[in-house]
Structures are given as C-alpha cells and as structure tokens.
FINU-647554 format. One record per residue (C-alpha): residue number from 1; x negated, z, y negated. Coordinates in steps of 0.2 Angstrom, whole numbers, plus 2048, in hexadecimal, padded with zeros to 3 digits. Layout:
BEGIN
(site NUM,(X,Z,Y))
...
***
This chain:
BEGIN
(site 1,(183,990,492))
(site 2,(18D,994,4A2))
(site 3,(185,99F,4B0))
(site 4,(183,990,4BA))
(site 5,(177,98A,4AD))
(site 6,(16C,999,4AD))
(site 7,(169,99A,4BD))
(site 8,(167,98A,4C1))
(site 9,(159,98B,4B5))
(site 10,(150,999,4B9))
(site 11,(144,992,4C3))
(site 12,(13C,98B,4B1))
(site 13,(13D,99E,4AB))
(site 14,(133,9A3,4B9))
(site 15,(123,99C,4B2))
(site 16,(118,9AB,4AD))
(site 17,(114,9B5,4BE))
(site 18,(102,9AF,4BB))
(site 19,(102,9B4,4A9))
(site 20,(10D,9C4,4A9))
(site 21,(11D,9CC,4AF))
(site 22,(12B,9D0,4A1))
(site 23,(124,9BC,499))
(site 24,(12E,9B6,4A9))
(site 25,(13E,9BA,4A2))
(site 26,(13F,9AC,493))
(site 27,(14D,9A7,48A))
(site 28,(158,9A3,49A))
(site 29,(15D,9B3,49E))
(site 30,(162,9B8,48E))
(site 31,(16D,9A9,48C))
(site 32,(17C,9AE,498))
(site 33,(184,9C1,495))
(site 34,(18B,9C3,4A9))
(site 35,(17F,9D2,4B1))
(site 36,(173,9C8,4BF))
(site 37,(167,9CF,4CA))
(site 38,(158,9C3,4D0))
(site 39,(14B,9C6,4DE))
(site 40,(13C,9BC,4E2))
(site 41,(12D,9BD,4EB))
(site 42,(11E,9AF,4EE))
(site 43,(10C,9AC,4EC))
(site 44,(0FC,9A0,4E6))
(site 45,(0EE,99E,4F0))
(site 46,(0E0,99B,4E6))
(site 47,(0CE,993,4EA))
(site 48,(0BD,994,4E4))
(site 49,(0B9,9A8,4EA))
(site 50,(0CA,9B0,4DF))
(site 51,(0D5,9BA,4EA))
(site 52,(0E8,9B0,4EF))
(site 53,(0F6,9BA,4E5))
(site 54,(107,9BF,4ED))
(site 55,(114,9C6,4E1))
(site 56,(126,9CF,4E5))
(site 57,(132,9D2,4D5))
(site 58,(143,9D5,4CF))
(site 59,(14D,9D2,4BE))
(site 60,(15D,9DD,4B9))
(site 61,(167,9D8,4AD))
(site 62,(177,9E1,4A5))
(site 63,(184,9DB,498))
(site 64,(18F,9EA,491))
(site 65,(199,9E7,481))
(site 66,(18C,9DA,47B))
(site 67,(17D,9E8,47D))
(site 68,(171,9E1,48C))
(site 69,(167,9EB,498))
(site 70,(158,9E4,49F))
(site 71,(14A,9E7,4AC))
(site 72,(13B,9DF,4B3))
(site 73,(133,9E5,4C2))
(site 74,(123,9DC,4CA))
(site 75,(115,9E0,4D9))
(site 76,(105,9D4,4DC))
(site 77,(0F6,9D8,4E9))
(site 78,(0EA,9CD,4E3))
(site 79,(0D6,9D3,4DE))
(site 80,(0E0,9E3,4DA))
(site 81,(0F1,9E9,4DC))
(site 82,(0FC,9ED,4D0))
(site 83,(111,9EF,4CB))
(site 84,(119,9ED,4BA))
(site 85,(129,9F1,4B2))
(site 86,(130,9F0,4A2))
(site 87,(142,9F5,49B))
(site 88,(149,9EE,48D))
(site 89,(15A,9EA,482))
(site 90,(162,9DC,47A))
(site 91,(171,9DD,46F))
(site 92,(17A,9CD,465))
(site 93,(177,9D0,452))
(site 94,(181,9C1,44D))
(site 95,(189,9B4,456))
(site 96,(17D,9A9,45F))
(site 97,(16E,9B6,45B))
(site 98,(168,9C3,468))
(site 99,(159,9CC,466))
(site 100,(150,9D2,476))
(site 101,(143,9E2,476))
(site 102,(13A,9E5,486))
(site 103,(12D,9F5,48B))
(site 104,(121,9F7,49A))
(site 105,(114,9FD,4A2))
(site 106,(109,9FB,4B4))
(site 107,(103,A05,4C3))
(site 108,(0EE,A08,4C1))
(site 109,(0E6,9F8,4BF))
(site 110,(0D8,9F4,4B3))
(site 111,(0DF,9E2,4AC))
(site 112,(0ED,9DB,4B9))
(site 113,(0FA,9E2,4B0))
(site 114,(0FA,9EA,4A0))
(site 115,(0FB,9FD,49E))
(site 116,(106,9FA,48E))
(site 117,(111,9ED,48B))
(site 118,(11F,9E7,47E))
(site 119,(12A,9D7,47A))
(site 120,(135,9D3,46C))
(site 121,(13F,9C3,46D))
(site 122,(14C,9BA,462))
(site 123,(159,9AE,46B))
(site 124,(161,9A3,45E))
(site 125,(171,99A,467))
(site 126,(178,990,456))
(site 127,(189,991,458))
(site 128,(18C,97E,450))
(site 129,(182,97A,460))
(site 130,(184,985,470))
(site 131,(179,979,479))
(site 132,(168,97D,471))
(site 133,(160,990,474))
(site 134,(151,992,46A))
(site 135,(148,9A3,46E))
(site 136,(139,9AA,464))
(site 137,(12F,9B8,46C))
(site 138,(120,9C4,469))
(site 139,(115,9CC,478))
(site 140,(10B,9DB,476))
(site 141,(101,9E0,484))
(site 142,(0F1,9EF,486))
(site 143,(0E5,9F0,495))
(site 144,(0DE,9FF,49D))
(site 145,(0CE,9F9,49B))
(site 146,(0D1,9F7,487))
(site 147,(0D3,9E5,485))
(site 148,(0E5,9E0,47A))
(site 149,(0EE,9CF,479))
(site 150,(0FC,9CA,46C))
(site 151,(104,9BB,470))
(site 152,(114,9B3,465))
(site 153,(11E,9A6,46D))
(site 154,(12B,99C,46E))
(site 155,(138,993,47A))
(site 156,(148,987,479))
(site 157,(153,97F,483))
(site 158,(15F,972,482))
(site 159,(16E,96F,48E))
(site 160,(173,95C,490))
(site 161,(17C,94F,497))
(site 162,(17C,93C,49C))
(site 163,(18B,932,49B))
(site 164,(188,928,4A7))
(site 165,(183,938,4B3))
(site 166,(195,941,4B4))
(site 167,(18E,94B,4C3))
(site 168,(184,957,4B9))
(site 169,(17A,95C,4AA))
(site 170,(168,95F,4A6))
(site 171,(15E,96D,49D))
(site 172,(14D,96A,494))
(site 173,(141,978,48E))
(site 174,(131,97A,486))
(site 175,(127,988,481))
(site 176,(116,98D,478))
(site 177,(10E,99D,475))
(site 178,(0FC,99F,46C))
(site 179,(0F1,9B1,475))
(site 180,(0E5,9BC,468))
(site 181,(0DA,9C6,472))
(site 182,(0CF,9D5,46E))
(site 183,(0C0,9C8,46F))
(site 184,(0C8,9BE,461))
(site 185,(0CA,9AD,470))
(site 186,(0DA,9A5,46D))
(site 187,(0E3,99E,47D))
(site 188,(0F2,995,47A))
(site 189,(100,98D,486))
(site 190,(10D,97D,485))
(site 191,(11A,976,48E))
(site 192,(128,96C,493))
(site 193,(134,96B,4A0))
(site 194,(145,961,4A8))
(site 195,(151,966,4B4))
(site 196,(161,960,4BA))
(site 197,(170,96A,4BE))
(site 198,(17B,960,4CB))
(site 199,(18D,964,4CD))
(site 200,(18A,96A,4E0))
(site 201,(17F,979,4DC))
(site 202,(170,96F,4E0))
(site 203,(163,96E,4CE))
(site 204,(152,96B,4D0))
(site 205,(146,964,4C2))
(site 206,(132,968,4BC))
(site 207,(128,971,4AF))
(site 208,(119,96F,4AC))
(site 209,(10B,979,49C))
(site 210,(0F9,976,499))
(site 211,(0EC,97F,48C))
(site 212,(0E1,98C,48D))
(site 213,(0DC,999,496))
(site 214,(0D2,9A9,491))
(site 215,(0D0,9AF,4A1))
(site 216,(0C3,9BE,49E))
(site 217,(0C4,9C0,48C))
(site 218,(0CF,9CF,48E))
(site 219,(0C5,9D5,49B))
(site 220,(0B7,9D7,48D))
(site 221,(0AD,9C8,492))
(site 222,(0AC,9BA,483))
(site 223,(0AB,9A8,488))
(site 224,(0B5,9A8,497))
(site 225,(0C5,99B,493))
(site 226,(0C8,98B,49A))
(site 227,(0D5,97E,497))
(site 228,(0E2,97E,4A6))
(site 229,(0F3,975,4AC))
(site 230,(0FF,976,4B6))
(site 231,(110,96F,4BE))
(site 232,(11D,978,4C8))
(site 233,(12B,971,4CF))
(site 234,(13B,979,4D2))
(site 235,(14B,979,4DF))
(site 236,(15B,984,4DE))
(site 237,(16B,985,4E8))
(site 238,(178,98D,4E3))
(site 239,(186,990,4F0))
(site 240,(194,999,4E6))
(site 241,(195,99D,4D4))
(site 242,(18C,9AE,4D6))
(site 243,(17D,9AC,4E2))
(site 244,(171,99F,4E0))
(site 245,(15E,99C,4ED))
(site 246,(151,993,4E2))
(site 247,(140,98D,4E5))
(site 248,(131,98A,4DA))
(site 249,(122,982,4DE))
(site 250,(111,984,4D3))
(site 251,(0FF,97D,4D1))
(site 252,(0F5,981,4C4))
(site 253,(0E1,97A,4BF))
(site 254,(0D7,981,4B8))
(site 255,(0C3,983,4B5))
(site 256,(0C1,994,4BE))
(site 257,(0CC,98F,4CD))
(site 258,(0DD,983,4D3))
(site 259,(0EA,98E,4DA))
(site 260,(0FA,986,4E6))
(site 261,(10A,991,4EC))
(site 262,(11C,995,4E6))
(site 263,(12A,9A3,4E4))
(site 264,(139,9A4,4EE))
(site 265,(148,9AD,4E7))
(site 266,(15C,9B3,4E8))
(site 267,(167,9B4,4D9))
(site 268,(176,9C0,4D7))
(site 269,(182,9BD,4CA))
(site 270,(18E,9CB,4C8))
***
C-alpha cells in the first residue's frame, strides 16, 4: 500500500477514542514502513447528565531495518481526567506478515484509562494479493478499581479500483471484536466502512459499527450494557505527499446517552 493510501485512510483507524487509546492505531498504520507522526485533538458533547469529552493525542511511528517503533499518547477531561501511553514494536517475520506488540499505562484514574494495558497484533499482507491486509489483534486491559477486560479482534482492508473511475481508488474495512469482563458480560462491536481516495489528495468516505455496550460492567456494576451504533464520517486533504489535514466526524446512540463531535488532525510523513 503506498503512503498516500494510509493516510488517507486513517480517518477509519481513528475509530476507538471512545473505547480506548492504543485500539486507535488499527491495521492502517502498520500497513506502510515510512516513519509518520499524527496529531489530533477533538471532542463529544454528550446529553442526558454525562460530562462532554475533549481529547488531545499523538501517534509515532518508526521503520528501521524492518523493526518498527511505535507510540501512543492520549489526554481526555471528561468526568475524570486522565492520559495514556503505550510503547510498542513491530517486526516483519515473513514477507507479508508483521506482528505488532504494544504496552501502556494511565495517569490516576479509576476506570477511564486502564492502569495496565497490552496489545498483540498479527498483519497478514498475502504477498499473491498486496491489496488485502487482514490484521488479528488481542487487547488486555486492568483497571485501578480491579475490574479486567480481554478483547480479541480483527480488522481487514482492501484497496480497490473502478474501471470506469481512473481518478482514484477506494478502500473498504471491517472490523469485529467480542469484550470479556470481570462480570462475565460480553459486549461486542462490528463494522464496516468505504472511503475514496481521489487522485488530487482529497479522500473522503464513512464508517459506521453497532453492538453492545457494557458500559458499567467493569466498573463492578452487573446489568449495565445497552446496544449502541454509530456513524462517522470522514474528510482528509492531502497537500503534498508528506503532510496530509483530515477530519472525522462522529455520532454515536446509545441507551445511557447520544453523544455528537469530531477530531481534527495533521499528518507528517517522513
């Protein structure tokens, strides 16, 4: 995939700031091996008595001799406030196969962030078809106030084209992940995305998940889930081959609450 194509898709990678930090960096970034920097910042407001959310967050990551760097650094003020950052490595095994290893941790916070966190991911790029990543992934998160969540995943992406459309090229993704808490309440997430990549630096395109939502359940408080969705459209503009200014909008539903805002943010490409 060329750089052009990873940035211009980020805006689906940018899905998880509701979820969790390091989730945000899917498959997408491990897709191109050029260092890149990203920056973003943006908020929700939510309704129905919960506090609006406002979040301000980077991504590093470095390609040396087929070993990768990566970091993840995220700050919210919302009913509490909390950062995050994890650290983590990728190395190709094989052609077409990469495995990714992430590690982090939060500032105090009872359950906003999690006090321990880990990630293992496994991009497959089959090297009979370049345009298809498929990338496997397991979460591990502990809470300061003991609750615990596993969560395996996984994501793919395909890169096509339209005959008829020789001014660009389009990317679809989906994803699904299945949560096991400490209360033993499974929440789980799917979803699907397309997005359009044109040949002057403009993409744009829409994701949109549904499933459910254990909201309290790691908070130690059984019977709080509810189903949710939500759609989140996205805008980038890419002005030379190493900086691209993307936008992404979000609503989500849900039983406790509906929440409405966006992230901005600058992408650096080295």
């Amino acid at each position: 995939m060329t750089s052009r194509a990873a940035a211009a898709a980020l805006a689906f990678a940018l899905t998880g700031l509701c979820a969790g930090a390091a989730r945000a960096q899917a498959s997408l970034s491990l897709a191109e091996e050029r260092a890149n920097a990203t920056f973003y910042g943006g908020g929700l407001a939510l309704n129905k008595g919960f506090a609006d959310r406002y979040y301000g967050g980077f991504f590093f990551n470095q390609y040396v001799d087929g070993l990768g760097l990566h970091a993840d650094v995220v700050d919210v003020s919302r009913e509490q406030n909390a950062g995050f950052a994890a650290l983590g490595l990728s190395w190709e095994v094989a052609p077409g196969v990469r495995p990714k290893v992430m590690l982090g941790s939060s500032t105090s916070n009872a359950d906003i962030w999690s006090q321990t966190y880990a990630s293992a991911q496994l991009q497959i790029r089959p090297t009979s078809d370049t345009r298809t990543i498929v990338t496997p992934s397991l979460t591990y998160q502990r809470f300061r106030n003991g609750g615990w969540e596993t969560t395996p995943g996984v994501d793919a992406v395909y890169y096509f084209s339209i005959p008829s459309d020789t001014d660009g090229y389009y990317v679809m993704q989906a994803g699904a992940n299945v949560g096991f808490n400490n209360t033993h309440q499974q929440s789980w997430t799917i979803g699907a995305g397309l997005q359009t990549v044109r040949a002057n630096g403009v993409s744009f395109g829409a994701y949109a998940d549904g499933g459910r939502m254990v909201y309290n359940a790691i908070l130690g408080v059984p019977g709080r889930k509810t189903e949710f969705y939500s759609i989140r459209p996205s805008l980038g503009l890419r002005f030379t081959p190493e900086y691209e200014l993307f936008f992404r909008g979000e609503y989500t539903h849900t039983g406790f609450y509906d929440a409405t805002g966006g992230i901005a943010g600058f992408k650096i490409t080295f």
